[in-house]
N, C-alpha and C positions, 0 to 999 in steps of 0.2 A: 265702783268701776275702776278698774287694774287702769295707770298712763305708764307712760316710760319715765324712768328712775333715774335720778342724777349718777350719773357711771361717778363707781365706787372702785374699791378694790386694791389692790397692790399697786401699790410708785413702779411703771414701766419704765425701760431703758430710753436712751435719746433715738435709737433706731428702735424703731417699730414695726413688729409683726405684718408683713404682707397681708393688705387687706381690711388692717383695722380701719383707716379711714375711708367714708364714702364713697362715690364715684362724683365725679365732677360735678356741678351745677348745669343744665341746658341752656342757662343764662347766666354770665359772671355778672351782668348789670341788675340783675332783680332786685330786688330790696323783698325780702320776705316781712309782710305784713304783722305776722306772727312774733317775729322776731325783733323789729326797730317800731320805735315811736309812732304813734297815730298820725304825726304830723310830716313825718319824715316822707319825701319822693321826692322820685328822678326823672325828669322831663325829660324830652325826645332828644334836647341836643346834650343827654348826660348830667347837666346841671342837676346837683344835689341842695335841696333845702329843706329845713326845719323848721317848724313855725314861722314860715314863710321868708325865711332869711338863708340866702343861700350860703352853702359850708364852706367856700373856697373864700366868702367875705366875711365869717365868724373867723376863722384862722388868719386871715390877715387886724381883727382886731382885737383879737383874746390871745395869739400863737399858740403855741403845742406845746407839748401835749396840755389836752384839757377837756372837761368833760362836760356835754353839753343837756341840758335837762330841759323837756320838752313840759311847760309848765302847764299848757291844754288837758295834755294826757296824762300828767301827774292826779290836775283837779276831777278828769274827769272817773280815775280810777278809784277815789275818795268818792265820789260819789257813788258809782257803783255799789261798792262796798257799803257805807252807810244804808242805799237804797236795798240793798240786794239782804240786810240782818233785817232793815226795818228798827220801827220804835222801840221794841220788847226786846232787844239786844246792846247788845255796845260793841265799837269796831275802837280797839285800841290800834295807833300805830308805832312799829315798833321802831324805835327812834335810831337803835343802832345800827340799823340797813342806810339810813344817811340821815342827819340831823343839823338843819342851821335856822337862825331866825326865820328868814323867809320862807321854809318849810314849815314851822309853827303855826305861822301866820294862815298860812294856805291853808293848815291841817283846820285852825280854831275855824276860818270862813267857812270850810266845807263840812263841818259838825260832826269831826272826826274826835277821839280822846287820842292819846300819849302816853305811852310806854317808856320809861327812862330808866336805867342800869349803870347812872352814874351821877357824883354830883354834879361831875360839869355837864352831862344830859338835862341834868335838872334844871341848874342854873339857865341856862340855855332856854328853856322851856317857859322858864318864869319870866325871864327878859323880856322875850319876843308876845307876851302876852296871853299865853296858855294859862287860863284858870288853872288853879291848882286843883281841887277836886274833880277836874277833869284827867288827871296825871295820872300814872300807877308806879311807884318802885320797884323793878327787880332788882335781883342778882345776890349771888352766893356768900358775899362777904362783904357786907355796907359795912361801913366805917360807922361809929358813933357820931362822925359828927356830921355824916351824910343823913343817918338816921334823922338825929336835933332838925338837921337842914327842913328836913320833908317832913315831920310832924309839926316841926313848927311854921312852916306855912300853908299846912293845909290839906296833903294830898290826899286825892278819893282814896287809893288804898294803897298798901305795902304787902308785895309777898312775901312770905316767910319763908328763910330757905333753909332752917336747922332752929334745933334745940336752944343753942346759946342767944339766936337772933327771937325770941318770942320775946326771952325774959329781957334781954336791953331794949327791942321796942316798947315794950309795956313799961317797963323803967322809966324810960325818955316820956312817955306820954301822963306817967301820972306825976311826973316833974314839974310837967308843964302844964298841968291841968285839963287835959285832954281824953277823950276815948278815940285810939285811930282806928280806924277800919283793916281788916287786914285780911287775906287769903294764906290757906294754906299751899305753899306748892310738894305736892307728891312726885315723886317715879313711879310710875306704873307696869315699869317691867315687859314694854312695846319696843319690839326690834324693827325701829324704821327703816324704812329702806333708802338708805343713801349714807352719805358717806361716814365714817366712822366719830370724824372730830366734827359731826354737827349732827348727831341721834343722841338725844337728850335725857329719852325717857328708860335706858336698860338700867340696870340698878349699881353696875361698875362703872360710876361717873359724880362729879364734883355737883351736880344740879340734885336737891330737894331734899324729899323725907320717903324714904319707901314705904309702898303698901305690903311689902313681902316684909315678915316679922313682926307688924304692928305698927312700926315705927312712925307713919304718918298719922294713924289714932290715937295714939298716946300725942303726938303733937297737937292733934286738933284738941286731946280731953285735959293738958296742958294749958293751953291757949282760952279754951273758954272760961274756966277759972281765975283769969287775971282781970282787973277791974278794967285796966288800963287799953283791952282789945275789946277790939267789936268784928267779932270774927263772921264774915259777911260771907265766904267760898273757900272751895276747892280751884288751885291751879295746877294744870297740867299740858305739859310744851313733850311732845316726842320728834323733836329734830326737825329740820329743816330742808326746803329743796324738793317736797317728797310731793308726789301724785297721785298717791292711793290713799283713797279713804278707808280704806280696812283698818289700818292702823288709828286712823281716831276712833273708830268703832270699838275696837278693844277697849282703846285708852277710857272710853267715854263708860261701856258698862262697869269697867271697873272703880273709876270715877264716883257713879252710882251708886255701887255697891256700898263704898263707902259711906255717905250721905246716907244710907240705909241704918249703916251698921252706927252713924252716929246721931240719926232721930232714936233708933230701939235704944242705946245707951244713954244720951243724953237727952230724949225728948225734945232736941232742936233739928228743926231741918232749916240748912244752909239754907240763904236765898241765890245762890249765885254759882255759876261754873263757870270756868276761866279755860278753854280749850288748846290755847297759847298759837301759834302761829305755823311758819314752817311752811305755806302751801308753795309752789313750786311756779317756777315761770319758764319761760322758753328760750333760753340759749342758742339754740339751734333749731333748725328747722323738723330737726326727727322729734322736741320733744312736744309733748301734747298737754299743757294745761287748761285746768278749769276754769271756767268763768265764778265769776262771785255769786253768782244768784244760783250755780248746780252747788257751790258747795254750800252755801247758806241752810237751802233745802235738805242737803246729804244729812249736815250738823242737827240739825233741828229735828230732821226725824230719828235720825239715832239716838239724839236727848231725851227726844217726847219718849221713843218705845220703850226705852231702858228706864224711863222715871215709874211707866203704868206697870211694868213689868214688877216692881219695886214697892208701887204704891204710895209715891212721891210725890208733891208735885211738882211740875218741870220747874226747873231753878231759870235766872234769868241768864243767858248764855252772853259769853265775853269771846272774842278772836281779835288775834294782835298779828294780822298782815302787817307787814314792813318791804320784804324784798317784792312782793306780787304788788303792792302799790308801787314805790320808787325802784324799781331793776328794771320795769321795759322802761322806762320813760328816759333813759338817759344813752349816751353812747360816748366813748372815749375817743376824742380826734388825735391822730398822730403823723408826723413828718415821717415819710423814710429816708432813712441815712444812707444805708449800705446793703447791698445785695450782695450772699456771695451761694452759687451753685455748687450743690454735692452731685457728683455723678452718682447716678444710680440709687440715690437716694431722696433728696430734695431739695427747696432752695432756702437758704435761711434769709432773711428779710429783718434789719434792725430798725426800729422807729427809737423815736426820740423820747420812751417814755419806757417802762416796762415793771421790773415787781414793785417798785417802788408807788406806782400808783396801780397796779390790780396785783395783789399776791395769791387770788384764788387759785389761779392756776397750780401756782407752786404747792400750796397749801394742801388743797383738795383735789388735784388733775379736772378743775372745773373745764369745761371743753364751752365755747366761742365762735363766734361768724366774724367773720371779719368780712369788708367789700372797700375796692377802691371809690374814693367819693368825689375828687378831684377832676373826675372826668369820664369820660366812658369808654371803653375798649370794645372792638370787636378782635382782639387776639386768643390763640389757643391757652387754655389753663393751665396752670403751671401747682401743681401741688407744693404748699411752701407751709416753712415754720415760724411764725411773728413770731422775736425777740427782744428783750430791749437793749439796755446799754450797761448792764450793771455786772459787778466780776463775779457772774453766780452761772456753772451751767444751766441750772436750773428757773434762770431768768425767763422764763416764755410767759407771752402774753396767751397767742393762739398756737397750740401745739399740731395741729396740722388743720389747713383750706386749701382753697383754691383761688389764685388772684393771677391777671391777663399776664400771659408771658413777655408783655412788653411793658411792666413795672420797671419805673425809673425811680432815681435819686430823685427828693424835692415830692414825689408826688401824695398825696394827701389819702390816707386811708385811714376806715372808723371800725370801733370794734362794738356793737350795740350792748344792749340791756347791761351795762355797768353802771345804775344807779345806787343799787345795791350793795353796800361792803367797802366798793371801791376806794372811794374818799375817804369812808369809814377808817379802812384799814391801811392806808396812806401812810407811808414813811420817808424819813430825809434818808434812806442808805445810800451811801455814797455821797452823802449832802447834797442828794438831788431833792430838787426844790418841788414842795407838795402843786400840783395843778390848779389849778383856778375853777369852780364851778360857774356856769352860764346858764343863766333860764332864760331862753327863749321862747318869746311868747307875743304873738300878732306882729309880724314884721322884723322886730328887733330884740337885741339879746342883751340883757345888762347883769353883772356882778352882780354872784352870791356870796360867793366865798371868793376872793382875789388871790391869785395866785401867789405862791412864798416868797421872800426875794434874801440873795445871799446875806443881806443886809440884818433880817430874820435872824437867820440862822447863828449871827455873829452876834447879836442879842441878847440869845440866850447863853452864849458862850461867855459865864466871866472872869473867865482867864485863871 
């Protein structure tokens, strides 16, 4: 089933085309379900709260900007997920959508595994008490001594992402006296739909080993050859943000095909496929994602048809949601500073935070809801462009909504499903100081990650 697509496309101008954005809201006070936290609503005299803590008393004890993570609906979307693969699957999470101790923590309680693509993911990972055979290593270029890191304490598997990285993991592991487990990751040559710097799987891109030319069979007939691997699957990730399952479909028979092509050569059949993540959440209200239990079922029957098709048996299936667990669950609070009106065009609106703590926008024209939270309005809507404070045109948080025409300085508005990425991708530009995370959860909100202070910043700095 076709959803709507993360808009892709060409970097637009600052003035935009008549028409591009929607028509108003019939209510600027809604909170769209779809779009903000499970736990998020707005009472009748406008009061906004979260995990039952209202947001006008989280900004007075965390200030702004800062982002708020509704810890219910984080747990509950771990569950889902685990519930929705079942026993005969595994739900990695992908750690680079947001990753801190108390995340781990959460992830190990709710019987979820961990996705990490870095040593300090790792590190992080290990700290907070994530068994390491529950772990998985990505990413295109590990260090050796990220590699040592992750062999040497144990992780369930490592993906391979080139020729040079088989022979140093197998290296590092007959060092140390070990067999690691490891997956192959392929490119399958799937044009996802969205946007260009997050489609993973075409074959003109930095991720894997292609199926076009051999080059992922010749890895896999590589790899089994080494003492030092214990080559458990195939992985494959075709991008991110996306809402059509056709594209795993592809990914998946070709996936098989392989696995075919390396039982008839090699008389092994893989136990394992790695489907990688990417599925899509809701930004805004036009977009339409999947629940975990339609895509579970989607997956599993594209695996099952394409194995009997094959004459295989189904491998045991792997998905590493990241942004579809931690992206609704969070929203970024912010102060506005300044309003100034464009005639004829729109009203630009600067809060107190901008690419420095969301750069998707910039990155990818990611598009956002924004709603006043501070209070409630019945004034007419005012088409405006959230900015932040940074020397960058191209500073925008939400490139065009709709917020009351009687927005004032001081007043407190949230921009939702920024759990994902956000903090992630978090920079000091302009030595603005990274945000604070807050999980909110039964009443009150305490430190994840506390916010940066100049003090930091002058730390690292040694002169």
């Amino acid at each position: 089933m076709s959803r709507s697509a993360h808009p892709a496309g060409p970097r637009h101008g600052d003035v935009l085309p008549e028409g591009h954005y929607s028509a108003p809201p019939a209510d600027l006070n809604a909170l769209d379900p779809k779009v903000w936290s499970r736990t998020v609503t707005r009472a009748e005299d406008g009061t906004v709260t979260v995990g039952g803590v209202e947001v006008k008393r989280l900004a007075e004890e965390f200030g702004t900007p800062a982002y708020f993570l509704d810890e219910a609906d984080f747990r509950a979307r771990c569950q889902a997920w685990r519930d929705a693969f079942g026993p005969d699957a595994d739900v990695f999470y992908a750690g680079k959508a947001f990753l801190s101790r108390a995340v781990v923590r959460w992830l190990h309680e709710e019987g979820l595994n961990l996705d990490v693509c870095s040593g300090g993911e790792l590190t992080t990972a290990l700290d907070a008490g994530m068994p390491a055979d529950r772990i998985a290593f990505h990413g295109n270029n590990k260090t050796v001594d990220e590699i040592e890191r992750a062999v040497a304490a144990g992780v369930g598997r490592i993906v391979l992402d080139s020729f040079q990285e088989i022979v140093r993991v197998a290296h590092i592991a007959d060092r140390l006296g070990t067999r690691q487990r490891v997956q192959i990751r392929v490119t399958v040559g799937v044009e996802a739909h969205t946007h260009e710097f997050i489609a993973t799987a075409h074959e003109d891109q930095k991720f894997g080993l292609a199926l076009a030319g051999g080059q992922a069979a010749e890895a896999v007939r590589r790899a089994l050859k080494l003492d030092g691997l214990d080559v458990i699957g195939i992985h494959s990730h075709i991008g991110s943000q996306i809402f059509d399952t056709a594209g795993f479909e592809v990914a998946a028979r070709r996936v098989v095909s392989l696995l075919a092509e390396i039982r008839d050569e090699h008389g092994v059949e893989l136990p394992e496929i790695d489907l990688g993540g990417g599925l899509g959440i809701a930004y805004t209200s036009d977009d339409d994602p999947r629940e975990p239990h339609e895509i579970a079922t989607a997956l599993r029957e594209i695996v099952t048809r394409e194995c009997a098709a094959a004459k295989l048996r189904t491998p045991r299936i792997s998905v590493e949601p990241g942004r579809a667990i931690v992206g609704p669950t969070a929203f970024t609070l912010y102060e506005v500073g300044t309003i100034k009106p464009l005639d004829g065009l729109r009203t630009y609106v600067s809060v107190d935070g901008g690419m420095s703590d969301n750069i998707r926008t910039a990155l990818y024209d990611a598009e956002y809801s924004v709603a006043l939270v501070s209070r409630s309005s019945d004034a007419e809507p005012m088409l405006v462009r959230v900015v932040g404070k940074h020397c960058e045109s191209g500073d925008i948080v939400v490139r065009d909504a709709f917020l009351p025409a009687d927005l004032a300085p001081g007043d407190l508005i949230a921009v939702p499903a920024t759990g994902a990425y956000c903090r992630s991708m978090a920079s000091n530009y302009n030595h603005a100081l990274r945000p604070p995370v807050v999980a909110v959860h039964e009443g009150a909100g305490r430190l994840i990650m506390r916010r940066e202070t100049e003090e930091d910043l002058l730390r690292l700095d040694v002169g």
